[in-house]
Each structure stands twice: as C-alpha cells, then as structure tokens.
C-alpha positions in Angstrom: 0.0 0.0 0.0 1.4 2.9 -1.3 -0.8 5.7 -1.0 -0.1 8.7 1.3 -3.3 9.5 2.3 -3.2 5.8 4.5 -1.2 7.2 7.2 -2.4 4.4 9.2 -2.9 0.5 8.0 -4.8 -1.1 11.4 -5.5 -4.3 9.0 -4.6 -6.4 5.3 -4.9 -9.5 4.4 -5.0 -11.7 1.3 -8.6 -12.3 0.5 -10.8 -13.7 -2.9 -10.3 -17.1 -4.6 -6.9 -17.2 -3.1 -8.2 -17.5 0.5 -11.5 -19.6 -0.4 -9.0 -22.3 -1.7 -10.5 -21.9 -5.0 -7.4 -20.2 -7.1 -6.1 -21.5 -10.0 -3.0 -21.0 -11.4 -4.8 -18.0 -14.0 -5.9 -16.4 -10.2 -4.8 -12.7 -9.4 -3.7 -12.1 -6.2 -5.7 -10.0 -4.2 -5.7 -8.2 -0.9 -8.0 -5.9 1.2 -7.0 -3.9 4.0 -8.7 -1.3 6.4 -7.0 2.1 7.6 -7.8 5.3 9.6 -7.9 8.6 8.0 -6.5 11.5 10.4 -9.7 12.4 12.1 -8.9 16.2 11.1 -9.3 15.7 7.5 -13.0 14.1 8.3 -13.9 17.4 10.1 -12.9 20.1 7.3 -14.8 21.4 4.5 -14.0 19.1 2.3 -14.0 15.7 3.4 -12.6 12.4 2.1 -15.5 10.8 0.1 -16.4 7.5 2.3 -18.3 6.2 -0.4 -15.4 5.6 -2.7 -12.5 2.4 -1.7 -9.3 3.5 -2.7 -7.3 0.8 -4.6 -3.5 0.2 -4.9 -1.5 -2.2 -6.4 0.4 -3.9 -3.9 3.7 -6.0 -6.0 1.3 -6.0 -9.3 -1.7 -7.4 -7.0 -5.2 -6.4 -6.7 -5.8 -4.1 -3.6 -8.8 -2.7 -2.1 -8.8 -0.7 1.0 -11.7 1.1 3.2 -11.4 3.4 5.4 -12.4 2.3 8.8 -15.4 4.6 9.1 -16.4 3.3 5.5 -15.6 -0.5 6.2 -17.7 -0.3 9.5 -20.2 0.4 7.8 -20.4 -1.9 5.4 -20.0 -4.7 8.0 -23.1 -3.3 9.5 -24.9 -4.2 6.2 -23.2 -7.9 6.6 -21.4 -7.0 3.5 -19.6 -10.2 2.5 -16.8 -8.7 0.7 -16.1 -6.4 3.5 -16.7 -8.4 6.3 -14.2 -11.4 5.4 -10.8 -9.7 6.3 -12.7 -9.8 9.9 -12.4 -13.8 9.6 -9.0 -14.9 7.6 -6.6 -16.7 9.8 -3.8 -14.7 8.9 -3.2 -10.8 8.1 -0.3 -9.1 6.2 -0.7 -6.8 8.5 -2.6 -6.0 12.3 -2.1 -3.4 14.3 -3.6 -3.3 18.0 -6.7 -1.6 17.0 -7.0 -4.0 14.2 -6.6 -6.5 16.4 -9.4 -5.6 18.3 -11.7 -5.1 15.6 -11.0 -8.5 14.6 -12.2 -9.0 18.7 -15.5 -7.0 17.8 -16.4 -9.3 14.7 -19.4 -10.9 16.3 -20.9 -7.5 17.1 -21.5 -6.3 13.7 -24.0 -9.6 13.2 -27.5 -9.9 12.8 -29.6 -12.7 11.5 -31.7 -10.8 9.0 -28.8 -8.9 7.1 -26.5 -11.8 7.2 -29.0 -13.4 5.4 -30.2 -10.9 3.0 -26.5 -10.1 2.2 -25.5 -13.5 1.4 -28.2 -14.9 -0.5 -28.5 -11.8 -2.0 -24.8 -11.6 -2.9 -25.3 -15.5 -4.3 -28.4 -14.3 -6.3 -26.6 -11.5 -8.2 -23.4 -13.9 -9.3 -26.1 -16.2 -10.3 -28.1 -13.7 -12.6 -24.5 -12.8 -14.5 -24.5 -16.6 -14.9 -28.0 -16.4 -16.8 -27.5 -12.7 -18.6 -23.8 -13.8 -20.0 -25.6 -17.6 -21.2 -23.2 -19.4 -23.1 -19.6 -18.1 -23.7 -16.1 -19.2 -25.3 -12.9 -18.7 -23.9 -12.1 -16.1 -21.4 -15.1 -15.4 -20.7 -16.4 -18.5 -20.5 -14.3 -18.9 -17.6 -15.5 -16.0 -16.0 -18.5 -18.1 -16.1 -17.5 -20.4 -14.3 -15.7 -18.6 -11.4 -19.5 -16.4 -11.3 -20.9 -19.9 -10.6 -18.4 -21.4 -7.8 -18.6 -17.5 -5.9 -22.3 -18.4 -6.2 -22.4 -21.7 -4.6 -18.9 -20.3 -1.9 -21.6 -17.2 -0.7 -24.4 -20.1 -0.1 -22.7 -22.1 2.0 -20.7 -19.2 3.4 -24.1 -17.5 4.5 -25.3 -20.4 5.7 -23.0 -21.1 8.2 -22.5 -17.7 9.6 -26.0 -17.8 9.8 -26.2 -20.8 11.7 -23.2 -21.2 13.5 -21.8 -17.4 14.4 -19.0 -18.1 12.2 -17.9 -17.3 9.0 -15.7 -19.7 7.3 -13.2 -18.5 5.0 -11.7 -21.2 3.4 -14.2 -24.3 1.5 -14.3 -27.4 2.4 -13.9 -29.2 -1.0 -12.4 -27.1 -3.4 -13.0 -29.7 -6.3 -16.7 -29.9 -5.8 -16.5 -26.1 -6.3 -14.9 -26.7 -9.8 -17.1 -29.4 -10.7 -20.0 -27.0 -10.4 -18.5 -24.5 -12.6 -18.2 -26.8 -15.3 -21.2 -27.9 -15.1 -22.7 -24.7 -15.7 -20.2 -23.8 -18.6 -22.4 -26.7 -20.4 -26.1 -24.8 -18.9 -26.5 -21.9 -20.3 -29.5 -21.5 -18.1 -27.9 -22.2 -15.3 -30.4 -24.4 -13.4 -27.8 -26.0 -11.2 -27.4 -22.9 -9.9 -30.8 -22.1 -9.6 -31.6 -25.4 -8.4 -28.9 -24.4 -5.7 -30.1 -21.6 -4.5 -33.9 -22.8 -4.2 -32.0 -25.7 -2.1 -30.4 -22.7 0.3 -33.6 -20.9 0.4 -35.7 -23.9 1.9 -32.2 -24.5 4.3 -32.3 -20.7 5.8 -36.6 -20.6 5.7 -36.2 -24.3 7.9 -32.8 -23.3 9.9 -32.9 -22.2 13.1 -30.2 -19.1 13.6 -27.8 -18.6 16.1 -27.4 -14.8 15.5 -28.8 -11.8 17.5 -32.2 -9.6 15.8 -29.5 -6.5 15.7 -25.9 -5.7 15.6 -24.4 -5.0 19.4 -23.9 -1.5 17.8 -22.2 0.0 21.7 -18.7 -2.0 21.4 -18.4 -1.0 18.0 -19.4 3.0 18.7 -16.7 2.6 21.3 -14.3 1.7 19.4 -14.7 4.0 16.9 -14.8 6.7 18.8 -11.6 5.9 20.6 -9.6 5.9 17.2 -10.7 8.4 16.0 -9.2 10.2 19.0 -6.4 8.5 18.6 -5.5 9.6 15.1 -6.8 13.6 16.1 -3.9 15.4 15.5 -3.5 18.5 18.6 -4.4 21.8 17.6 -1.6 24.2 16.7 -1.8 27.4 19.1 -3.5 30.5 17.3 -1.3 32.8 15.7 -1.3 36.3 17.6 
C-alpha cells in the first residue's frame, strides 16, 4: 500500500479465490485492508469521500482498502466482501486496534442482514451466470468462477447464519470446480438455480444462532476511541 493518504494501515490481508482455496493458477492475487484517516481531515470542508474504496497495487496485486469509518459500515450491512478480512486466519498486517476489531467481529451480526446479504450476494453472481448464457474462452471462464462465488456465498451464509461463524476457506475445493463446469455446459444455469432454491428452503427451515440486531455499543466505542487517537493537537492560534 502505497498511497499517502493511508497514514495508518490497522488491518490487510490476502482475500478472494486465493483465500477460499478456490485459485487456479490464471488467479490474481488480491488483498483488502482497512485504515484510519486523520480524524482532522474528516472534520474540514472538504472531506474524504467514504463512499469511494481507494485501490493500490500492492507487488502487481489487486488491492482494495476502506477506510475504517467506511468498512464499518459496510459490516453493519453484513457486507460479504467487507466483512471477510474480519475472519482470515492470517493478516499481512494488524495493528492493535486491528486487532481488536477482529475481537468485535461478532458485534457487527445480525440474523436478517446476514441473510439478505448472502443470499442476496449469491443471487446476483447467479443472474450474470443467466444474462452472459453461453460463452467461449475467457469469458467462458468467467462463467464459471460467477458460478463457484455463487455456490462459496451459499454455504458461506449459511453457516454464519447458523453457526456465528464465517468460514473463510471451502471445504472441498474440487466440488466447487465441478459445479462451474457444469454450468459452462447450462447456459441456463439451473444447477445454480436449483442451488439456490436448495439454500432458500435451508435458511426458511434453519434455526439461527445470530442476534435480531448488531451489538452496535462496542463498535461506537471503538470507533470513537480511534478516531481520537489519530486527532492530531491543535496548533496554538497565531497572535
């Protein structure tokens, strides 16, 4: 991570297929982080724009990072992309306070967003599956990664949902990749919908160990200390 304006880097790790145990040798490399912007800057006239990631290239890799304001917030919503640096079993990088976000994971949960993220997360690789139909070569490929993401976010959101915890990593890489090819041959792809009427019945039937709403106190908490933290003193007036 290169760019100034992340004076402070609490947490990165190396996320996508390569974490999921679903790269293949045509994989990028990818990496998402979260850092602290000096709480001055958020206070002026012209503030960072929150809404907006800021990507570097990290060695030629893919990088996304949020801003910890920005990233919160998104793992409020149960945001899967967001929310899975929060559960890797190794960072690039952790500071104390990303430490302890890591310690706050549980808080951002709740039952009904974790759901509606997920399965709506799956849903949306699943209608690029059915707009693209039938493809050769690269993107046929594509087509195929669209289908195991849709299949990973299933089981992904299904097991947060009933267990409290996100796994990273799949169980059975290979039956990801036999799924894929069988929807290179669909170009309909009723596997996948088949699949996801299968997780829809599992979530309607399962009984969730997650809280109505997010423990939003911790998290205000925290947030409130860094940005404290990272608030630079105020020079003395000029006389």
């Amino acid at each position: 991570m290169s760019d100034s304006s992340m004076t402070d880097l609490l947490l990165e790790g190396v996320v996508g297929s390569t974490a999921y145990g679903l790269n293949t040798p045509a994989s990028d490399l990818d990496y998402a982080g979260i850092y602290v912007q000096p709480t001055s800057s958020l206070l002026g006239l012209h503030p960072p724009a929150r809404e907006h990631a800021t990507r570097q290239g990290r060695g030629g890799a893919d990088a996304t990072y949020h801003e910890l304001g920005k990233a919160m917030g998104l793992m409020l919503k149960c945001n899967p992309t967001a929310s899975e640096i929060l559960w890797l079993d190794t960072h690039t990088a952790a500071t104390d306070f990303g430490r302890e976000l890591i310690g706050l994971r549980g808080c951002f949960l709740s039952a009904r967003l974790v759901r509606e993220s997920f399965f709506g997360y799956a849903t949306s690789q699943f209608h690029r599956l059915v707009d693209r139909g039938r493809f050769q070569g690269s993107l046929e490929t594509r087509r195929e990664k669209h289908a195991r993401h849709t299949m990973r976010l299933l089981w992904q959101g299904y097991e947060l949902y009933t267990t409290g915890v996100l796994p990273i990593r799949v169980v059975d890489p290979d039956r990801y990749f036999e799924f894929g090819r069988r929807i290179t041959a669909d170009p309909e792809a009723r596997a996948a919908r088949e699949l996801i009427a299968e997780y829809e019945t599992k979530f309607e039937t399962a009984r969730t160990v997650l809280p109505e709403h997010a423990d939003e106190a911790p998290l205000e908490d925290f947030l409130q200390r860094v940005r404290r933290a990272h608030l630079a003193p105020l020079s003395a007036p000029v006389r």
